[in-house]
NUTOR-146330 format. One record per residue (C-alpha): x, z, y; residue in three letters. Coordinates in Angstrom, 2 decimals. Example, Ala and Ser with C-alpha at 12.3 -4.5 7.8 and 13.67 -1.06 7.14 Angstrom:
2
SITE        c1        c3        c2   rest
SITE     12.30      7.80     -4.50    ala
SITE     13.67      7.14     -1.06    ser
END
This chain:
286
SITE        c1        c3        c2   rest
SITE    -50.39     76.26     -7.90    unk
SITE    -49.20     73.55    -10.28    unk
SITE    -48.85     71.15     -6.98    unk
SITE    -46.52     73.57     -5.06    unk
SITE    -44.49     73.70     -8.64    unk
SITE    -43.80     70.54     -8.12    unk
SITE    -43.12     69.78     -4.66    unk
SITE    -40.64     72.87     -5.48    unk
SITE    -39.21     70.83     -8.67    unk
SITE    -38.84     67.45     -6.90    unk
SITE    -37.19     69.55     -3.97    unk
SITE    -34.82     70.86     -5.92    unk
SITE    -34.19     67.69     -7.55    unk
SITE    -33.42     65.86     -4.22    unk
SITE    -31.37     68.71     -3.34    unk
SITE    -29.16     68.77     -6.41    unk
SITE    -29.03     64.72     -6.00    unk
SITE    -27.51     64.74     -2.56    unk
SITE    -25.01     67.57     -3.51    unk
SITE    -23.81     65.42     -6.10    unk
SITE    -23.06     62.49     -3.96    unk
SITE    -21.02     65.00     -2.07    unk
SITE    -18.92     66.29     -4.58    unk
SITE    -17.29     62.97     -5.84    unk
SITE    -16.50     61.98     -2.36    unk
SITE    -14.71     65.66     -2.00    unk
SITE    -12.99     64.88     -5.05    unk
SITE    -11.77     61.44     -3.58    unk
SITE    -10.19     63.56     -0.05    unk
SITE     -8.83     66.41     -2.30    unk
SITE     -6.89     63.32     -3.96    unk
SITE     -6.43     61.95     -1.14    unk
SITE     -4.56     64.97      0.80    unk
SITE     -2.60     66.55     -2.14    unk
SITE      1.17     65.95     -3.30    unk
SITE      0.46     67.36     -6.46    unk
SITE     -2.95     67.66     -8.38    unk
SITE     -3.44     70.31    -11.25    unk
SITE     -6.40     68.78    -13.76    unk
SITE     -7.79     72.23    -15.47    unk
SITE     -8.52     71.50    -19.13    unk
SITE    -10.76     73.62    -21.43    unk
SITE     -7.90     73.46    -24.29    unk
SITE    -10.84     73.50    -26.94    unk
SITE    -12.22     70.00    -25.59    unk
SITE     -9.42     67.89    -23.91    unk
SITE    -10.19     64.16    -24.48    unk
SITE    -14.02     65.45    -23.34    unk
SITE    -13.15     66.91    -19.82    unk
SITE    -10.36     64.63    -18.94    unk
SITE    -11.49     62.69    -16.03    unk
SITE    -10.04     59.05    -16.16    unk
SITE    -11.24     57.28    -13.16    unk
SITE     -9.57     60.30    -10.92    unk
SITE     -6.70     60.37    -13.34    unk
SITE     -6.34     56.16    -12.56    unk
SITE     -6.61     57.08     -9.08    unk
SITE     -4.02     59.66     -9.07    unk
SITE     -1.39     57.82    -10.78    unk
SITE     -2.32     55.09     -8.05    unk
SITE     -1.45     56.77     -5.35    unk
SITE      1.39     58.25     -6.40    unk
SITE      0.57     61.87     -6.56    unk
SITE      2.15     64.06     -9.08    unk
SITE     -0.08     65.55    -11.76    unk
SITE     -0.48     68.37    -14.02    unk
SITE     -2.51     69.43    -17.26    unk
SITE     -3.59     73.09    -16.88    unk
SITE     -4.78     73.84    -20.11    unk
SITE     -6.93     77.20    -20.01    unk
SITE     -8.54     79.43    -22.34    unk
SITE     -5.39     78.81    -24.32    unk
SITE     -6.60     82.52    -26.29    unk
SITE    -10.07     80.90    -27.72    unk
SITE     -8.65     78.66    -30.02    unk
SITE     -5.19     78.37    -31.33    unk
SITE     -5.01     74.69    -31.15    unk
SITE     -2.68     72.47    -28.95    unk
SITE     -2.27     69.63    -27.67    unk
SITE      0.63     67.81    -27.05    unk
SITE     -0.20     64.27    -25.74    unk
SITE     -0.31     65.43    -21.76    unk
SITE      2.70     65.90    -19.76    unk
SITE      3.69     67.97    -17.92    unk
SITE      1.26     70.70    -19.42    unk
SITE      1.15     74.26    -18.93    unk
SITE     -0.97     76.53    -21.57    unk
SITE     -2.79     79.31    -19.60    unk
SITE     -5.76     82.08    -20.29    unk
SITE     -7.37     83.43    -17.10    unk
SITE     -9.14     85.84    -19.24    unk
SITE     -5.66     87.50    -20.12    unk
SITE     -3.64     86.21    -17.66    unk
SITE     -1.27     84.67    -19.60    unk
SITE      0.76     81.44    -18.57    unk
SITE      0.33     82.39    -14.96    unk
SITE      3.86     82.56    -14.45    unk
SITE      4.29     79.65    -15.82    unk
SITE      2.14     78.11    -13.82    unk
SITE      3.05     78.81    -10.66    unk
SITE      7.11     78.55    -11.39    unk
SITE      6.11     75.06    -12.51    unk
SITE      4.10     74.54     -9.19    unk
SITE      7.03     75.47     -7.20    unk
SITE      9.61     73.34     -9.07    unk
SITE      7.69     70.20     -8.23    unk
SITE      7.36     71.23     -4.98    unk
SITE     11.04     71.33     -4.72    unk
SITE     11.45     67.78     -5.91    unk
SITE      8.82     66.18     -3.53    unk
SITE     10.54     67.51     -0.66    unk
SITE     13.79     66.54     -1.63    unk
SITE     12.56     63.54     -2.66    unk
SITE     10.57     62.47      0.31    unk
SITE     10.86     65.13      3.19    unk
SITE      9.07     62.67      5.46    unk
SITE      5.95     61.96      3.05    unk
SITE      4.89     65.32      2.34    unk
SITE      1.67     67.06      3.78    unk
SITE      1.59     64.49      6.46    unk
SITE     -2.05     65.95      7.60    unk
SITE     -0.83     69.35      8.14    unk
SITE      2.28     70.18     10.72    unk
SITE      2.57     74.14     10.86    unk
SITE      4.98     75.37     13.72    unk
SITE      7.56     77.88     12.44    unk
SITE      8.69     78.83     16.22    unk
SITE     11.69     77.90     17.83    unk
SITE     10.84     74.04     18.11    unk
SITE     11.19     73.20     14.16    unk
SITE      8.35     72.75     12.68    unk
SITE      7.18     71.85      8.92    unk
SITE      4.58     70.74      6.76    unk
SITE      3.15     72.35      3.39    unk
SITE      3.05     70.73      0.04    unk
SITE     -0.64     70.29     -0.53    unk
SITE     -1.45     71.07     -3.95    unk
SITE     -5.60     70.07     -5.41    unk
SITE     -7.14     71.59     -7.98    unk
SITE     -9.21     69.26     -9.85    unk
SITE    -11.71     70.16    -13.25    unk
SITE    -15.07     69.83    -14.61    unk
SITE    -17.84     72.94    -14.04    unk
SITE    -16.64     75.80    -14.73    unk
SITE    -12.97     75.20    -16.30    unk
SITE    -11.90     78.16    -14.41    unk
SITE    -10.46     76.74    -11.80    unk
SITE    -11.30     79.59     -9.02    unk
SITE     -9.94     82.50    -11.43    unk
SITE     -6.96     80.40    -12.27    unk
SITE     -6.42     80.14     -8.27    unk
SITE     -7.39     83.51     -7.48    unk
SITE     -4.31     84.77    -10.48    unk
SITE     -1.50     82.17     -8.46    unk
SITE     -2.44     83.99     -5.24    unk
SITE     -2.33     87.37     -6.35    unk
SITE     -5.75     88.06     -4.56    unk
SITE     -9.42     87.25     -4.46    unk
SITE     -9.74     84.67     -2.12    unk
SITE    -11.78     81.69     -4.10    unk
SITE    -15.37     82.51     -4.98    unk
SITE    -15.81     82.72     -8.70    unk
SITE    -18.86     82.60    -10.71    unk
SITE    -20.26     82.08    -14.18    unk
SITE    -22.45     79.55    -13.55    unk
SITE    -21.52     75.88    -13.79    unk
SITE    -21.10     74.04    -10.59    unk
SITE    -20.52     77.55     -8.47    unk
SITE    -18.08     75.98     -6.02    unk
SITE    -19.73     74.54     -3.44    unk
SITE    -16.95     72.94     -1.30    unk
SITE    -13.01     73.02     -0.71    unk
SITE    -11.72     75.94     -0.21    unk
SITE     -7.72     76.08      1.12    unk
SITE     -5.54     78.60      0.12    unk
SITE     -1.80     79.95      0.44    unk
SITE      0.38     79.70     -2.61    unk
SITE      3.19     80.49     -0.70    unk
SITE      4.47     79.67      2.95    unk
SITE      5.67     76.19      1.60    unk
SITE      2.52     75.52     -0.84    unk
SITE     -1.32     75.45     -0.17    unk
SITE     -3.83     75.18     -2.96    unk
SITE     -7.29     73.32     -2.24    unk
SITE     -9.95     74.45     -4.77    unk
SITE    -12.67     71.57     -5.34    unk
SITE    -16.08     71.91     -6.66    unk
SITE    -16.51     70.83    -10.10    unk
SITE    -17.02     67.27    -11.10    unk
SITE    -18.27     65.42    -14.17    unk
SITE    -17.25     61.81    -13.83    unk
SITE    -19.64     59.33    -12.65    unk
SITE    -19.73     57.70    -16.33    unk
SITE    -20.42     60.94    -18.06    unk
SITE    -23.10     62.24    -15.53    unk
SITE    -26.77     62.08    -15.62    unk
SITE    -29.46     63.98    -15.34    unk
SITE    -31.84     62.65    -18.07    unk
SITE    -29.97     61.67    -21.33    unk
SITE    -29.84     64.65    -23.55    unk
SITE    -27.13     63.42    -25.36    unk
SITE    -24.72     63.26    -22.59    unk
SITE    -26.43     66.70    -21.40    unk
SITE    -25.81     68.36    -24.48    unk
SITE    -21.85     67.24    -24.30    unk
SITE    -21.86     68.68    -21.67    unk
SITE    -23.43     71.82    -22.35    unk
SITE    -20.78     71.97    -25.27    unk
SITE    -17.66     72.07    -22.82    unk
SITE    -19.36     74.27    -20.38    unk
SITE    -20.28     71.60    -17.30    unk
SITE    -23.76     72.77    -17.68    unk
SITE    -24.87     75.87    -18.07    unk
SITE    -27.49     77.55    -20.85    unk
SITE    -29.95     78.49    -18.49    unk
SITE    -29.85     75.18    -16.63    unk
SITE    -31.36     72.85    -19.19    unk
SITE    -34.63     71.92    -20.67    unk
SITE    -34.56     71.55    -24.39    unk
SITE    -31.63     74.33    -25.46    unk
SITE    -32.73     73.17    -29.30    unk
SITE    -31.44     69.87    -28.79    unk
SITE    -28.24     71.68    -26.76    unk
SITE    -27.38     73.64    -29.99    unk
SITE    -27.49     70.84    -32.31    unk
SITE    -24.35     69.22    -30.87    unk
SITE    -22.40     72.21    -30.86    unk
SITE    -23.78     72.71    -34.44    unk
SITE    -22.49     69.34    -35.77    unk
SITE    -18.96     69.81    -34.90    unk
SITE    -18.41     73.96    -34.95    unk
SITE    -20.97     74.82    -37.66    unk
SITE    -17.97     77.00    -39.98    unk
SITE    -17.09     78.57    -36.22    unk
SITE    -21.08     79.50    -35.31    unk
SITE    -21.24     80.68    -39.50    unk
SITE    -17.88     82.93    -38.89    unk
SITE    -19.42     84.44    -35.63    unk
SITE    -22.55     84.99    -36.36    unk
SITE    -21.77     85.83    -40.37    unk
SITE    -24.16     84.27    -41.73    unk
SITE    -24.83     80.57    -43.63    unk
SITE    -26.89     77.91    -42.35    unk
SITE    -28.34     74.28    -42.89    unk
SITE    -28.63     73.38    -39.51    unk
SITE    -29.24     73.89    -35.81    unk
SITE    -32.92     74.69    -36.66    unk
SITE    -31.95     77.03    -39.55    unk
SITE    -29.53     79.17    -37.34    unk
SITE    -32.05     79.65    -34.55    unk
SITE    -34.25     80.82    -37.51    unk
SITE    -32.01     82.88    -38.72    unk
SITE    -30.53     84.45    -35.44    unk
SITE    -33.63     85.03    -33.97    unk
SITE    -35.19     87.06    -37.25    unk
SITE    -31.55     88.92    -37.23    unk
SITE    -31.45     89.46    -33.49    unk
SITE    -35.43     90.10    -33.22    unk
SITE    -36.24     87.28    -30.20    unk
SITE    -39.63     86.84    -31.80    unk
SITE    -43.38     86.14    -30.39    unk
SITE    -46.55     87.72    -31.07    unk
SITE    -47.30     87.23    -34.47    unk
SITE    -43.84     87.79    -35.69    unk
SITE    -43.12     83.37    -34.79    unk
SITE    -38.91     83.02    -33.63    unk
SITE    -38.61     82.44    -29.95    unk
SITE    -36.58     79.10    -30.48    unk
SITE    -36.16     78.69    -26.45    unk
SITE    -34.61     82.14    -25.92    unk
SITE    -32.59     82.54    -29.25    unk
SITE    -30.83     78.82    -28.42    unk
SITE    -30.22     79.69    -25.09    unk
SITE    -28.32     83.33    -26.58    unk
SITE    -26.25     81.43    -29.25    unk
SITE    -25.08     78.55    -26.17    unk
SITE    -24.74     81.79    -23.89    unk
SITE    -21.75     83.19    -26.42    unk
SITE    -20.84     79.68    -26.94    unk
SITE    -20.10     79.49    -23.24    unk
SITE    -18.86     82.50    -22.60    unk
SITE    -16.21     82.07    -25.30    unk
SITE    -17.31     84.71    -27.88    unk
SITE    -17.65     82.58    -30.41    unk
SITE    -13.58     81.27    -31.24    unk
SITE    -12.74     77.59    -32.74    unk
END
């Protein structure tokens, strides 16, 4: 029983290996193709999910960019370093106007601009002879950022799957903005630097903004205790109660919320995973 575990483990393990090495190389074409690239930010954690190398490779070749910043309603800081920026919340729809108004307006310019240039791997035949080519727009992010809900608002309809687990896109998806504009939506990436599979540290950053989700990782304890160093007055707010540390909160929580064993011992595994659950879901405000 214990062998077939782990023929099933090291299965999976190839699997998810290979489907990584896919989805930087999607990343690269969805670059590759667009005119203009939105990068969706988690406005709690900006210098964490900004993605540098793509960024460098953007600005390369030439491609206009913008900073989505969404779930603008968890937290009521800003940042103002990125431009140009728009400040959106899928969750209440707010900013989508913005958005897409923005979107358009950049459009406009490329064409102007460069009439020639623009979605050079697309020609769509209007009738009549005349023919024309849409402004190709990419949608860029880490795990879940949002970026399918934030598509699925600009559209007006649900076209791009959404999930709540991290990593739910699986490929590029292309979809009409408007006659003039497609959107491609990408799967999520973390960049190469940032990514492994066997650091905790770097697994528990990412945890923290959401590229990983609660009931993906091994040691949820370990998870917590990043979250706890930097939000502990947010987690003390939420929760409403006062703690030492990561270890004292799962204490606590699990006594309060009853996730305990036989003999009355704290589940520690299933109470971490329920405070990075709310933590991931955005319950708990910064």
């Amino acid at each position: 029983m214990g062998t077939k575990r782990q023929a099933r483990s090291e299965k999976r393990l190839k699997n998810i290996k290979k489907q990584r090495g896919k989805y930087p190389l999607l990343l690269r074409q969805v670059i590759e193709v667009s005119d203009i690239v939105l990068e969706i930010l988690d406005v709690r954690f900006v210098k964490e999910m900004q993605n540098k190398e793509i960024e460098k490779l953007i600005k390369k070749k030439d491609k206009k960019i913008i900073y989505v910043l969404n779930k603008s309603d968890l937290t009521r800081k800003r940042d103002l370093r990125l431009n140009p920026k728009v400040f959106v919340s899928c969750k209440n729809q707010n900013g989508i106007s913005e958005l897409r108004n923005k979107i358009k307006e950049e459009a406009a310019k490329i064409r102007k601009m460069a009439p020639n240039q623009v979605g050079l791997r697309e020609g769509v035949p209007l009738g009549g002879g005349r023919e024309y080519t849409r402004v190709m727009v990419g949608v860029i992010g880490y795990p879940n950022t949002g970026k399918s809900s934030l598509i699925n608002l600009l559209i007006g309809r649900t076209s791009a799957k959404t999930g709540s687990e991290a990593g739910f896109t699986k490929g590029v998806q292309k979809l009409r903005l408007t006659k003039d504009i497609c959107l491609l939506d990408s799967p999520g990436v973390i960049p190469a630097d940032e990514y492994s599979m066997t650091s905790e540290e770097k697994i528990a950053r990412h945890v923290k903004v959401g590229g990983r989700s609660h009931n993906q990782v091994k040691n949820p304890e370990f998870m917590l205790n990043e979250i706890v160093k930097s939000n502990k007055r947010d987690l003390e707010k939420f929760y409403e109660i006062e703690f030492r540390d990561a270890e004292d909160l799962i204490e606590k929580i699990g006594k309060k919320k009853g996730f305990l064993k036989k003999g009355g011992e704290v589940h520690c595994d299933r109470t971490a995973r329920f405070v990075l659950k709310d933590w991931q879901l955005g319950n708990i405000k910064v």
